[in-house]
Structure formats: C-alpha cells, structure tokens
N, C-alpha and C positions, 0 to 999 in steps of 0.2 A: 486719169479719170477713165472709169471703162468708156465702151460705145453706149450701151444703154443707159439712159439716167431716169429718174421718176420725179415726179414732184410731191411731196405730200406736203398738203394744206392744214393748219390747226388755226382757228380763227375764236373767237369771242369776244360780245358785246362787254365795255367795260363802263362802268359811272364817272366818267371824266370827259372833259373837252380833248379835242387831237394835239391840244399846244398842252396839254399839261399828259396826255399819254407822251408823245413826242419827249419831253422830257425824261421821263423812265429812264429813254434809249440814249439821251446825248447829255445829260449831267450825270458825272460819276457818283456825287452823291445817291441820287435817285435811284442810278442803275443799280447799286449796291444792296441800296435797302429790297428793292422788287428781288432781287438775285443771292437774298440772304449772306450776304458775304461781306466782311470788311476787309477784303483781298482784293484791288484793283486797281487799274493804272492806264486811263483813259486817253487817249490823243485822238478826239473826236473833230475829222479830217478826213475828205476824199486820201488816201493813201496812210491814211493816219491807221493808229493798230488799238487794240484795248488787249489788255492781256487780265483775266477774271479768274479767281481759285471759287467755284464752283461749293465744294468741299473742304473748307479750310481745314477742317482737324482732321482732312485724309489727307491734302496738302495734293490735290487734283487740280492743274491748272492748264488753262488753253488760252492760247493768242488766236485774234481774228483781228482782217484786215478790212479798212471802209473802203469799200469802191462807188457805192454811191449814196448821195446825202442830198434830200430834198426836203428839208424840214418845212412843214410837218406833217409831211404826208409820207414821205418814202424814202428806206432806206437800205443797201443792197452791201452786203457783204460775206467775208468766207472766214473757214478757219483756215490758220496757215500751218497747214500741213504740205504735203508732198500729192495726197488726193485730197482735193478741197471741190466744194459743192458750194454756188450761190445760195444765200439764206438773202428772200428778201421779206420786208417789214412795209405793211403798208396799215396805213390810216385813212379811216373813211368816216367821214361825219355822219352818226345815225341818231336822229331824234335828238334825245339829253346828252346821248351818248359817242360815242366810239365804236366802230368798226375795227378791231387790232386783231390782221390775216398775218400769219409768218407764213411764206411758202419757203420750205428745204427742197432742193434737189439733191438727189439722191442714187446709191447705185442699188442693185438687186441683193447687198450682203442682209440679211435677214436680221439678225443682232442686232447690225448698227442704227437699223432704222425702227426698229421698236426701242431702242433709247432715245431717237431723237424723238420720236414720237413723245415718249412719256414725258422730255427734258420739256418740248414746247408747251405740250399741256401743264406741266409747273407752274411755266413763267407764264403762261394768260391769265392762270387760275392766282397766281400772286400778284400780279401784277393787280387782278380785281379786287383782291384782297386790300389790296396797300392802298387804296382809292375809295374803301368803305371800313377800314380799320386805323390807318396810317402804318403799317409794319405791311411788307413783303412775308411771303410763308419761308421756312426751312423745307429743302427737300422732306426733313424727319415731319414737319408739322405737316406738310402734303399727305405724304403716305400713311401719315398717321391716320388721318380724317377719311381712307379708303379709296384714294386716289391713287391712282398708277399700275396697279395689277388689275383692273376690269377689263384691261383691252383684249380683245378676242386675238385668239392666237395667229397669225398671220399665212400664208397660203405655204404649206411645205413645212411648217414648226409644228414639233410636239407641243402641247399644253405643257406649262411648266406649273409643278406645284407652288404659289405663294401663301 
C-alpha cells in the first residue's frame, strides 16, 4: 500500500429497510442479482472470502476478504490482492428509507479510482434498481441508460472521448 491513501465516498438513498439492504450484501442470492452475475461463491464470515465474476462473458473475476461484519449496519472488507484498500459498507436508517455509504480507500493511481468510482456508483444505482424493479441492472443496462461517462475528468487526466 503506498503512504498516501484517500478515501472516496459514493452513497445513495435506497427504497428499502437496512435488514433487507443488509441482505444484498450477505445473501449470495441477492448479492448476485444487485451484481448482475450468476458467478459467485459466498463464505459470508469475519475471515470468510466471496469471490464474484463481475463480467461473466468477459470472465473477470475478484476475491474479497470479510474483515468486518456488523449486520445490519456495517461491513468492512478488501479485495485480496497484494495492494488491497478497506471498502467499507455502512447503513443508516433514513425516513422509509436507507442510507447505503461505501467508503473505498484508495491510492493516488488516477485509472484505478475513476473505476472504482464508476463500479460503486453501479452497485447503488442497482442496487435501487433491484428494490423498485426486482432485477439488479447489467453494467450494459447502466451505461446504457447514460451512466458512468458524466464523471468529470479527475485532477491531472485528459478528458477522455466516450
């Protein structure tokens, strides 16, 4: 992990209680459908791992590890890589609704965090999907809809043509 880390916040209001957002993240069912993928393999446990293909027909896939699990409010984990960063996952009771904050820490590689950027905003934006539709969105069904290229270019990046 370098020295410098950052934290970048993606949050949105969802139409569900926190015990049935909370679910999403800890039934591999639910995770699946919010995560568009019938690729996955949950061991939902302090120390336990989920390994998810993101991309099934690119056949992209990442393991993360649970290091903390406070249902149904908090949940703190990384991917297992060799540089891994806390992702944590918190719920907050608001109104009808849900409060669902993912905070990423993060290094200063400029790529990697305008992906994770776009990746979190997916998974909020399906996640609210799947809670006023019952289906979770495709990355394609995302971006289709004008999602994920409006993000302003970031301090130091050329604009890239989309």
């Amino acid at each position: 992990m370098s020295e410098t880390t950052y934290a970048m916040t993606a949050r949105k209001m969802i139409s569900a209680t926190p015990a049935e957002v909370w679910a999403t993240w800890s039934n591999p069912d639910l995770y699946a459908a919010i995560h568009a993928t019938d690729r996955s393999d949950m061991d939902f446990r302090e120390g336990g791992r989920l390994a998810v293909w993101f991309f099934p027909d690119k056949d992209v896939g990442e393991t993360f590890v649970y290091h903390e699990i406070d249902a149904p409010r908090r949940l703190v984990f990384s991917w297992e890589r060799e540089e891994t960063y806390p992702v944590t996952v918190t719920l907050t009771p608001y109104g009808d609704g849900t409060l669902l904050e993912i905070v990423q820490e993060c290094d200063a590689k400029i790529e990697w965090t305008r992906n994770l950027l776009m990746g979190w905003a997916w998974i909020l934006d399906s996640t609210e999907a799947y809670f006023r539709t019952g289906h979770g969105l495709t990355h394609a069904e995302w971006t289709a809809a004008g999602n994920g290229y409006s993000i302003a270019p970031l301090a130091g990046e050329k604009p890239s043509a989309t």
